[in-house]
C-alpha positions as CSV (number, residue, x, y, z in Angstrom):
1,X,22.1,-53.1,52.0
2,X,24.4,-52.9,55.2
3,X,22.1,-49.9,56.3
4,X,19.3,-51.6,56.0
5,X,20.6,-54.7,58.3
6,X,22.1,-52.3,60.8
7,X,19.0,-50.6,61.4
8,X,16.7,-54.0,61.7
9,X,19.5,-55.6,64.1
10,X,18.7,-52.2,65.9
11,X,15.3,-52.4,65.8
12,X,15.5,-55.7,67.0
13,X,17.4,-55.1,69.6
14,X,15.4,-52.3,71.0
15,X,12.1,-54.2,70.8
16,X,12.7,-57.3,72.5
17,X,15.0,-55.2,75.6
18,X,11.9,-52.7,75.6
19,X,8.9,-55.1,75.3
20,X,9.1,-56.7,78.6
21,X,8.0,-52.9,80.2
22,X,5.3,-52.0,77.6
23,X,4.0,-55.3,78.4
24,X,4.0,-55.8,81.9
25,X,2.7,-59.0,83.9
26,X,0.0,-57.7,86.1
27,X,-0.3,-61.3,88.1
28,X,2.3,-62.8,90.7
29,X,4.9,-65.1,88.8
30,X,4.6,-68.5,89.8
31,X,7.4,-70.1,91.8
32,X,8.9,-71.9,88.7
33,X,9.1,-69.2,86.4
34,X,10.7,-66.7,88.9
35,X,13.5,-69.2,89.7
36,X,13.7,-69.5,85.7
37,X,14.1,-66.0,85.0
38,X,16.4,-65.6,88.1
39,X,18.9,-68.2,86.5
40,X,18.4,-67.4,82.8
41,X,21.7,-64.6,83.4
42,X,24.1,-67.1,84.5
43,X,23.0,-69.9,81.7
44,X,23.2,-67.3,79.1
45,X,26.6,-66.4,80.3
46,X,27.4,-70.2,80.4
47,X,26.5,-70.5,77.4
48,X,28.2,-67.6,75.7
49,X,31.7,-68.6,77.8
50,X,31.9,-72.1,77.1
51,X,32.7,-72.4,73.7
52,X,35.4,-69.7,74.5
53,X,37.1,-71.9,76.9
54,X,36.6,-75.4,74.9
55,X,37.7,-74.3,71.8
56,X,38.9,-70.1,72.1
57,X,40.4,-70.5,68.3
58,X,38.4,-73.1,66.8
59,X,40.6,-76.0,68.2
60,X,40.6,-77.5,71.3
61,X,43.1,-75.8,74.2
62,X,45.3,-76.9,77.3
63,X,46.8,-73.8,77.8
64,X,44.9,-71.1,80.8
65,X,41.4,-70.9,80.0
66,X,40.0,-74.6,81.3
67,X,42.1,-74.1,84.1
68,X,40.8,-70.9,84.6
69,X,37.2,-71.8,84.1
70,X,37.4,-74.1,86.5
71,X,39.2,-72.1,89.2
72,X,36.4,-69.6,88.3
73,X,33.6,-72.2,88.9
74,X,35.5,-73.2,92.1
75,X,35.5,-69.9,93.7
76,X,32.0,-69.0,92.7
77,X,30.9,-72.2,94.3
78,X,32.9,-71.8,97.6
79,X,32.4,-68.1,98.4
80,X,29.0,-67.5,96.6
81,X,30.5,-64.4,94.7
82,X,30.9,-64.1,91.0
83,X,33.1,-60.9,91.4
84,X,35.5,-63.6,93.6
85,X,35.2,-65.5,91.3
86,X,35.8,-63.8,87.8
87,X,38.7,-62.3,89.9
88,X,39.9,-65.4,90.5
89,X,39.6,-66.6,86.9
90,X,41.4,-63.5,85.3
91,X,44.4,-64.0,88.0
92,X,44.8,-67.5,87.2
93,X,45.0,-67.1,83.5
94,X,47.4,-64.3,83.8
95,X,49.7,-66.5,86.1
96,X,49.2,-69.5,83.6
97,X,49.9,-67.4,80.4
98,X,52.9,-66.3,82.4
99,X,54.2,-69.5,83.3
100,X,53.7,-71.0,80.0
């Protein structure tokens, strides 16, 4: 039973990442979409990170991460670079962890 729920995961997986190629849009994108698809990364990442952050053990937290999220947000905003940013982020929660 495992086998069988590995290989459909995997199958899954490699249809909908392979799909978008097989089935190609021929047209121009309009306007809206392209900004869509351009900021679907970021959201997904949002939305993968934020319950980390709000509640990293199933509990809320005031320890590094918030703090770190939003020193993360802050940088990104400032300088325009996410590398800056997550940077950022990982220093701060390693100097907050530390002081804590």
């Amino acid at each position: 039973m495992i086998w069988a729920a590995i290989l459909s995961s995997g199958l899954a997986t490699y249809l909908t990442r392979s799909l978008p190629f097989v089935v190609g849009y021929r047209g121009r994108v309009p306007p809206a979409l392209s900004r869509y698809l351009e900021a679907l990364p970021v959201a997904i990442i949002a939305a993968l990170v934020g319950p980390a952050v709000v509640l990293p053990a199933g509990a809320t937290t005031h320890g590094a991460e918030p703090v770190a999220a939003l020193v993360t947000v802050g940088i990104v905003v400032w300088r325009r670079s996410l590398l800056a940013g997550v940077a950022a982020g990982v220093a701060t929660v390693a100097v907050v962890r530390l002081v804590l």
